[in-house]
N, C-alpha and C positions, 0 to 999 in steps of 0.2 A: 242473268241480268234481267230487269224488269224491263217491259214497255214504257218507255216515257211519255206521258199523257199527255197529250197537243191539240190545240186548235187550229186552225186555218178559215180567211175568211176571200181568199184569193184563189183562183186559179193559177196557176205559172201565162196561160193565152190571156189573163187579162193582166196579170203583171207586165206581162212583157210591150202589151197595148200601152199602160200607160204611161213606162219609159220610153216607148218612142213618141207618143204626143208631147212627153215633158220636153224630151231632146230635140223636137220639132219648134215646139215654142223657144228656146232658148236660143237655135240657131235663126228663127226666123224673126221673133220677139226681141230678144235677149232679154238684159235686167240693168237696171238702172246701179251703180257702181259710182259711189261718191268719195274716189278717194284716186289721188292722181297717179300714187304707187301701184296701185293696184291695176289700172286702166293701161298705165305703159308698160309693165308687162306681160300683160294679157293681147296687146297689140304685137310687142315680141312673136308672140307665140301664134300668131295666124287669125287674134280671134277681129272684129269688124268693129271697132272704138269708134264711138262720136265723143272726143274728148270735149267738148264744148258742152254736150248736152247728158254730159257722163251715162253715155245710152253702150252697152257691150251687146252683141251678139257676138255666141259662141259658134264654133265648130265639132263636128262628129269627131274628130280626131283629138282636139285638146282636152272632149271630156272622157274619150277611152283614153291617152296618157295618163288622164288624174287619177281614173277609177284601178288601173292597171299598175300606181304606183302605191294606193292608199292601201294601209298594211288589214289583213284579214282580221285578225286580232292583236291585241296587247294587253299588258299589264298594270298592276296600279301596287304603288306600296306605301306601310305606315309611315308615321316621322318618323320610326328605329329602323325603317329602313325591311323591312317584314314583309312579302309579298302577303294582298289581301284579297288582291281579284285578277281573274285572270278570264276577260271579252271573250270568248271564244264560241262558237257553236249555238248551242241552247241554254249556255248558264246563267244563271239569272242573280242579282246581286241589288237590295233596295237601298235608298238614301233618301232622308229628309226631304221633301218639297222645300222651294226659295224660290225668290226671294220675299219675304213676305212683308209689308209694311208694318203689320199690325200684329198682337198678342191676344190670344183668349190669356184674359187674368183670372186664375182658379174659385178666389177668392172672392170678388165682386161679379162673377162671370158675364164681361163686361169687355168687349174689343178693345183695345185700347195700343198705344206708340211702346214700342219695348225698350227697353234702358238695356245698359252694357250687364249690370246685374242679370237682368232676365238671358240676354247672352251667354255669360258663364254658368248660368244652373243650365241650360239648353248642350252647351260643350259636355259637362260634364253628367249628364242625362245620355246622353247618344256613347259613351264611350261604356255604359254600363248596359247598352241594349244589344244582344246576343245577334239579331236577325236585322240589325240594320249596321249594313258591313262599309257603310263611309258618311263621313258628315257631308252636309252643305251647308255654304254663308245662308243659313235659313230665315233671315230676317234681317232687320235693318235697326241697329238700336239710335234712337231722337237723339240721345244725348252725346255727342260729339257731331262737330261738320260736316255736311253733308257731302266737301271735296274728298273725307279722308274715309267715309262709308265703307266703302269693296277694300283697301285694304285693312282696315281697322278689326272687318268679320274676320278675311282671314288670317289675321293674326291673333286673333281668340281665341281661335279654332286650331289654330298650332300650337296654343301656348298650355289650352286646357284638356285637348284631345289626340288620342295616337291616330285614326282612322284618319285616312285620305280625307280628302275635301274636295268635292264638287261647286264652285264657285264661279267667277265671272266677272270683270269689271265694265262700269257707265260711262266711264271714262278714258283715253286713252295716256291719260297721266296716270294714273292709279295702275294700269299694267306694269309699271317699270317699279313700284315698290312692291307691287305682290309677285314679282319675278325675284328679288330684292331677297323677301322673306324667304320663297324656297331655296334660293341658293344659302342662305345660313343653315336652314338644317342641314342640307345635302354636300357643303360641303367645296361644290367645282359644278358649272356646267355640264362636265361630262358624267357626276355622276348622279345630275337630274337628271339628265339624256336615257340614263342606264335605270332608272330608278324613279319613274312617275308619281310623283305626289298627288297631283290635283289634277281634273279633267274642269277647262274654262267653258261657259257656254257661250257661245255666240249665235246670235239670232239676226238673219234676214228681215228686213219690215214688209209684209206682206201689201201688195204685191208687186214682186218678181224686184225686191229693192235691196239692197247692203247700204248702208252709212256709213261715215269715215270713221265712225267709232269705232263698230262693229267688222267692218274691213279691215284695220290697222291691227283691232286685236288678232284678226287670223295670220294675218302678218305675223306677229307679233311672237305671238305660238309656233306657231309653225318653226320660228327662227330659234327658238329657243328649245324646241322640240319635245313643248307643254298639250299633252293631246285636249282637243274640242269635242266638245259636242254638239252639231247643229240645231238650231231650234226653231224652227219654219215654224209658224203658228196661224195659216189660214184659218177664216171663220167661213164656215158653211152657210152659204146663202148673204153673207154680207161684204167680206172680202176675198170671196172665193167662189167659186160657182155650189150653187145648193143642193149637190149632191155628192154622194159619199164620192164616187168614183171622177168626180172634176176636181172638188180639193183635193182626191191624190197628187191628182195629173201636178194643180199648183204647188204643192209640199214636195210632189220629184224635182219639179223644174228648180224650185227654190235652192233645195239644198244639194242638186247634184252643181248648181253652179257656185255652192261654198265650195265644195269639195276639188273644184276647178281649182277655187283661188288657193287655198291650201295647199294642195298638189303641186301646184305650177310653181308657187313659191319656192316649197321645199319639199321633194318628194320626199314619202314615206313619213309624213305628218300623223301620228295615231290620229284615229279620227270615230267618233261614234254617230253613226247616222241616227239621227233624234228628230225630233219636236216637243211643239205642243199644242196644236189643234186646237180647234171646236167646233161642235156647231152653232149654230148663233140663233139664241131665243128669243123671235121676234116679239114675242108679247112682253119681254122684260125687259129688252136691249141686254142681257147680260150670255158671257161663254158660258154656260155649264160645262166643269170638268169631270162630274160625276155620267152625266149625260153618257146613255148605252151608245148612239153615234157614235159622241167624241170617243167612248174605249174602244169602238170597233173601226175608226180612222189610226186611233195611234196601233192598235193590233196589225192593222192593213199594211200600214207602211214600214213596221218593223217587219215582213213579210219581204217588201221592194227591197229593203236594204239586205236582208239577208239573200235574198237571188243576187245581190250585187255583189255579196261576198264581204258584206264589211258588218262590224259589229253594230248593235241599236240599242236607244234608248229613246222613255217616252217621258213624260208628264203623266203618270196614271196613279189611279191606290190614292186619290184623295176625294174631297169632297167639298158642295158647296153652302153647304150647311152654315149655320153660324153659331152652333155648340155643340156641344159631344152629344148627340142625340140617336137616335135611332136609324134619320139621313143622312147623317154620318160614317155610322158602320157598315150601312147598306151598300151606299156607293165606292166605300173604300174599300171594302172584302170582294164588290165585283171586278172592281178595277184588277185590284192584286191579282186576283184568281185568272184574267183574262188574259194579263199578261204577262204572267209565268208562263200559262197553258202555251203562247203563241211565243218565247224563248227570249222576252224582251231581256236585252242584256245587264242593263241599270234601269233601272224603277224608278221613278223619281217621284214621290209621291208623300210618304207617310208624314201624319201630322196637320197637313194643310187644311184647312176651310176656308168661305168665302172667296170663291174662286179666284185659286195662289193668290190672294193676298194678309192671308192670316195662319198662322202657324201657334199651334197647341200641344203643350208637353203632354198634358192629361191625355189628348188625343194620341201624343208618336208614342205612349204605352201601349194603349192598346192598338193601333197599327203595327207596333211590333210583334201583338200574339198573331194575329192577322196574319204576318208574314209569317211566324213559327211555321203555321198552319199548311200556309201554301205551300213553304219550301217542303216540307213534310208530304203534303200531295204530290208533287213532282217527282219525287221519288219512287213514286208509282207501289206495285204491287208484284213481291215473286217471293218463292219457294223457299222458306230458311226451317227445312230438316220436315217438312209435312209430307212428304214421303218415304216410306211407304203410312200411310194415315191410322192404321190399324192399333197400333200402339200408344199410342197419344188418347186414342177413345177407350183403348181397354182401360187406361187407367185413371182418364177421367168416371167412368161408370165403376171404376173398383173405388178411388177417393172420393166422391164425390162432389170434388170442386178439382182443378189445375191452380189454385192461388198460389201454390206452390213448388211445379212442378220443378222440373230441372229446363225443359222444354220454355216452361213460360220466366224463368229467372234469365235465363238466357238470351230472351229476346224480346223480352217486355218494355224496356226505354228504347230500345232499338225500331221498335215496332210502332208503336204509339207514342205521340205530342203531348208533352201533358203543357199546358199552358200556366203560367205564372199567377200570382194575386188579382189580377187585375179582371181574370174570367171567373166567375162564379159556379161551378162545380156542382157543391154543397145541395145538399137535400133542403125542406124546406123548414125543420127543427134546427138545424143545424146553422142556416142561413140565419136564424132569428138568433139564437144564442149569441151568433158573431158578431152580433150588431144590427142584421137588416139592411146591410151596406149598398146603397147605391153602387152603380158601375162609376159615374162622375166619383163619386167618395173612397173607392176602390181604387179609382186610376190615383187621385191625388195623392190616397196614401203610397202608394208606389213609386211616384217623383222623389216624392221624399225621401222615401229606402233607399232609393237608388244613388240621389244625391247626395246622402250623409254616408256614404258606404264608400263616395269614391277615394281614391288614391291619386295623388298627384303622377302628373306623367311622368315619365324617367327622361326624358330629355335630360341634357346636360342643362345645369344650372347658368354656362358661361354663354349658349345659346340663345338659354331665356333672355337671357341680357341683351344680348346683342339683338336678337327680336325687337325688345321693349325697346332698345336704344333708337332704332331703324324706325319706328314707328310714333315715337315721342319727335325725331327731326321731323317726320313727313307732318305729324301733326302742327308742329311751331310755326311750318311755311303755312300754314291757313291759321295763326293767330290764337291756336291753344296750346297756352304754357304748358297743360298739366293733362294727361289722359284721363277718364273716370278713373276713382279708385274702387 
């Protein structure tokens, strides 16, 4: 077996430093908890409630129950029901960045509000991409209400795509029709239970704050026993303290007190310890996600979570660019590469510019080679049949090439990534006969291929229906007859 190639940017004496400041702050600070389900239970359980001023402080003991019930790892699977990921240890697994507002349009290359169209080439785009192994609600299409958004994505996303779904709702009415939806595929509650489709995110407002939105979705989840992902997002030096090692501190405190609420709910909640950082560029007012900080904060803290024993995911593999440019590829092949190297468990990244607010097919092609590449590194380097070595050079010096040996047939796709249309190869005679093709001109021809090539999902047909049916009611209660066609 090979060495698996890893980073590290922690010690375990400063890990352990900064879970007990977190757990200090919580028990001495707490967090502000806007939601009155969530406050009297947590009062149940020993922790110190000012119901008036929705103020919690925690205890040492209710966040070792949460951490002591929250499961090591779990699983995810397609709409057919197909196991596709499986959280555990150092596996590493990418999906689209979300939610984004906005569209790079290929055509005009020009940001711009995405329609339900741009939606479905995007479904059907991700389900033809080898290396990115789940979708997410990646964007937000203008054209329908903005009550019926979170679930409207995911029901596009079930209806055009097999791949899991990473999503989310703004709302805590829109949980009960995108819980709605997966029970049509699935079937029965129990065999959601048994058979995770989708991981929700729910995100803390920094600092040290939950919502009733955002509280009732873990609720919510938890109850139905839909796994989260946490999504702490302190800014370094603006709502966090301005160093790497104080947004820790904040991003423990944050999300070890989601994982409270989850727990406490309903133990054995899947749960993936996540974010999404930054540091904060004072001369721009804007997070940079490409920003080397922000990859080595989400590196750091999938680090804390994994001494805690539970799976992670980050916001990395994107960029803040605002086209498929050069700072594009730059920032998204270090992200990816940083955190694979460090075992982050779901990547959440590819596609995205302007910092997650725009999302780009052109670009999740080529963040797809991107990933080819990385998952390909991680795999590291060992021994297939090069000893004893003597053999292999007698006969390359007797051939004069191995292009064909038995040696290199044998382990030549095995061995080497070769990357799709969208990477340029070609010599520079060669490149010119083909056209001269831009990389932008390269990716777009590739959306295309991919999308004219796809196949309708095999869902059952009586499904789809009842999908569209469930989703055509929730649209009428906000006053649209008719969904895009």
């Amino acid at each position: 077996m090979s060495a698996r190639p890893t980073v590290k940017f922690l010690t375990n004496d400063l890990i352990e430093r900064i879970i007990s400041e977190s757990r200090d702050i919580l028990c001495k600070l707490g967090t502000r908890v806007h939601n009155q389900q969530v406050l009297a239970f947590l009062s149940d359980h020993g922790a110190d409630v000012d119901m008036e001023n929705f103020q919690v402080k925690y205890t040492n003991e209710i966040i070792d129950q949460a951490l002591k019930s929250a499961p090591s790892a779990f699983k995810l699977y397609d709409v057919m029901g197909n196991e596709t990921h499986d959280f555990s240890d150092y596996k590493v697994y990418f999906t689209p960045g979300s939610a984004a507002l906005h569209i790079l349009d290929p055509e005009t290359n020009q940001i711009r509000k995405p329609t339900t169209h741009d939606y479905i080439r995007y479904a059907k785009l991700v389900e033809g991409l080898e290396h990115i192994a789940s979708q997410s609600t990646a964007f937000i299409p203008a054209d329908v209400v903005e009550k019926i958004s979170d679930s409207y994505r995911l029901y596009l996303s079930l209806l055009y795509c097999q791949k899991p779904v990473v999503t989310g709702a703004f709302t805590i009415e829109s949980f009960e029709v995108m819980k709605d939806l997966q029970l049509i595929i699935r079937g029965s509650e129990t065999e959601l239970r048994k058979k995770p489709l989708t991981v929700f995110s729910c995100c803390p407002t920094s600092p040290l704050k939950w919502s009733d939105v955002t509280s009732q979705n873990l609720l919510d989840c938890a109850h139905w026993g839909i796994p989260v992902e946490f999504i702490s997002m302190p800014l370094s030096g603006f709502m966090a303290p301005v160093t790497l090692v104080g947004t820790l501190v904040e991003h423990t405190a944050e999300t070890l007190s989601g994982i409270v609420i989850s727990q406490l709910s309903t133990p054995g909640t899947p749960v993936l310890y996540g974010g999404s950082p930054a540091a904060f560029d004072i001369r721009f007012e804007t997070t940079p996600m490409g920003a080397v900080e922000t990859q080595m904060i989400d590196c750091a803290y999938n680090e804390i979570g994994k001494y805690l024993g539970l799976p992670t995911q980050a916001y990395i593999s994107l960029s803040d660019a605002k086209n498929l440019d050069a700072q594009a590829g730059l920032e998204s092949s270090m992200g990816a590469t940083l955190a694979a190297l460090s075992g982050i468990n779901n990547i959440s990244g590819p596609g995205m510019l302007d910092f997650e607010s725009c999302q780009s097919l052109e670009k999740l092609v080529l963040d797809n080679e991107i990933c080819g590449m990385v998952l390909r590194m991680i795999r590291g380097i060992e021994p297939k049949e090069d000893f004893p070595a003597l053999p292999i050079f007698q006969e390359l010096l007797r051939e004069k090439h191995l292009l064909i040996s038995d040696h290199t047939r044998r382990y030549l796709k095995e061995e080497h990534y070769f990357p799709g249309r969208v990477i340029d190869r070609a010599n520079l005679s060669r490149w010119r006969e083909e056209g001269a093709l831009t990389l932008k001109e390269r990716a777009t021809q590739e959306v295309t291929r991919i999308i004219d090539s796809y196949q309708s999902s095999p869902l059952p047909e009586d499904l789809k229906s009842e999908l569209t049916r469930r989703m055509e009611e929730e649209a009428r209660r906000y006053g649209m007859e008719n969904l895009p066609q």
